[in-house]
C-alpha positions, 0 to 999 in steps of 0.5 A, a space after each residue: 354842983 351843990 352837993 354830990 359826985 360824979 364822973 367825967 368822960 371822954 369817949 367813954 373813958 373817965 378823965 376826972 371826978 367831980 364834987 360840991 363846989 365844981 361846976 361842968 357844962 360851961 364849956 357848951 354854954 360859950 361853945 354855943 352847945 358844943 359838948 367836950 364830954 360826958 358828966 355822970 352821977 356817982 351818988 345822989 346830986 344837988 344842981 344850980 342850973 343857968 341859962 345861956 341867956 343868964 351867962 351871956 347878960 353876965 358877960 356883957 355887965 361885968 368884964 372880969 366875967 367876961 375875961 374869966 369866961 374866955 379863959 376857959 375856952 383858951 384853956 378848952 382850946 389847947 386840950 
């Protein structure tokens, strides 16, 4: 997110905010489309989108990437 807030859900209940700077959606790119929840607006949002593609070339360029992406999904795991 560039600029903007918003919410995070999980079976309609909100677990968290968002502001500038955050990113969500990272866990369905390397889940391959498996989504853990549901991110809403709470005002006007500013977005930077990737392409699976375009996070999977990065992976396969720079290791410390790679390692950074894989922590994330051991972190998603043990949720």
């Amino acid at each position: 997110m560039l600029e903007g807030d918003a919410r995070v859900l999980i079976d309609g209940q909100e677990v968290g905010r968002l502001s500038a700077g955050e990113l969500f959606g990272e866990i369905a790119v390397i889940a391959s489309g498996r989504r853990t929840a549901t991110v809403e607006s709470l005002s006007a949002m500013v977005l930077a989108s990737f392409f699976k593609r375009d996070i999977w070339a990065l992976e396969k360029s720079n290791a410390a990437f790679a390692d950074a992406l894989r922590a994330l999904r051991s972190t998603e795991d043990q949720s």
